[in-house]
C-alpha positions as CSV (number, residue, x, y, z in Angstrom):
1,X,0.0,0.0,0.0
2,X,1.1,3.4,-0.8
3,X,1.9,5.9,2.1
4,X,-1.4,8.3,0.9
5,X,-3.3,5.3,1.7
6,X,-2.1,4.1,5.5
7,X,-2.0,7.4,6.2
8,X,-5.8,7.5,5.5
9,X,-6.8,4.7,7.4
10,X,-4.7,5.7,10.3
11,X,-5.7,9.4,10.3
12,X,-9.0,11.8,9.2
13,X,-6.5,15.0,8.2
14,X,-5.4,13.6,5.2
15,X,-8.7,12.4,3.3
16,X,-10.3,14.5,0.4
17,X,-13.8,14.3,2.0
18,X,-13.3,13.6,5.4
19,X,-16.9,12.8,5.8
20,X,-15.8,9.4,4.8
21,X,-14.5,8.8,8.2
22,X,-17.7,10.4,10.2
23,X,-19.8,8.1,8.4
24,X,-18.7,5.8,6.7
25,X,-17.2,4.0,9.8
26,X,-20.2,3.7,11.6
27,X,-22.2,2.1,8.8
28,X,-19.5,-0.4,8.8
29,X,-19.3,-1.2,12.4
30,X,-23.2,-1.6,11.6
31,X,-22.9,-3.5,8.8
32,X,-20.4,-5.9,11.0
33,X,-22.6,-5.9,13.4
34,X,-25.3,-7.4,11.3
35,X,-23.3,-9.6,9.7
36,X,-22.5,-11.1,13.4
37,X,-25.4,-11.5,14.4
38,X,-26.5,-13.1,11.0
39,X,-23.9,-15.5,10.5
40,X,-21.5,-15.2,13.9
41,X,-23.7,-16.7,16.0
42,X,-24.0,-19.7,14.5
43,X,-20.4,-20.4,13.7
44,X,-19.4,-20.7,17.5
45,X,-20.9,-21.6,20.4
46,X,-17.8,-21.1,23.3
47,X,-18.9,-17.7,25.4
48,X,-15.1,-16.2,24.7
49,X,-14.9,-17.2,21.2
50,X,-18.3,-15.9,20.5
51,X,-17.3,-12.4,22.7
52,X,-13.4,-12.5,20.2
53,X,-16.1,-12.5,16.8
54,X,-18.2,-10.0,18.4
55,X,-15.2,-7.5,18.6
56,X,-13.6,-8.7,15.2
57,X,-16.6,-8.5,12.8
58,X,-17.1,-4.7,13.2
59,X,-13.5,-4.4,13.4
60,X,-12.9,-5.5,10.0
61,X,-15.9,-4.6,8.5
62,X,-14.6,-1.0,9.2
63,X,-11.0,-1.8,8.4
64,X,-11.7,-3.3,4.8
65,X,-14.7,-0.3,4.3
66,X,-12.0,2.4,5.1
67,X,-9.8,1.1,2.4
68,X,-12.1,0.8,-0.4
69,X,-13.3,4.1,0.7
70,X,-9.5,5.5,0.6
71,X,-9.0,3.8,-2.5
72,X,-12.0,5.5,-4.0
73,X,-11.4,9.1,-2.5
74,X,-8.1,8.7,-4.4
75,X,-9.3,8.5,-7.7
């Protein structure tokens, strides 16, 4: 990955629009969210590996939404 690009996903000052960040990471976490308790549930049934998915889904929901959003506010 470029340098433009980490440095978007690791800060808001260097993004085009920086609304990107104000919104479009909460419609990911939201989006992960959903997508746990779709399809997370049911993969796991241990209370700590079920609390681990929990926290990752959102996580990288927003982490792989960021970069296609850096990606496209780089074009």
């Amino acid at each position: 990955m470029r340098n433009v690009l980490v440095g978007k996903l690791l800060g808001s000052k260097t993004w085009n629009n920086r609304w990107y960040v104000y919104v479009g990471s909460p419609v990911f976490a939201f989006l992960g969210a959903l997508l746990y308790w779709l399809f997370g549930v049911h993969l796991i049934s241990e209370p700590l590996a079920e609390t681990v998915l929990m926290v990752l889904f959102p996580g990288m929901t927003v982490i792989i939404g960021c970069a296609i959003l850096a990606v496209i506010d780089e074009m």
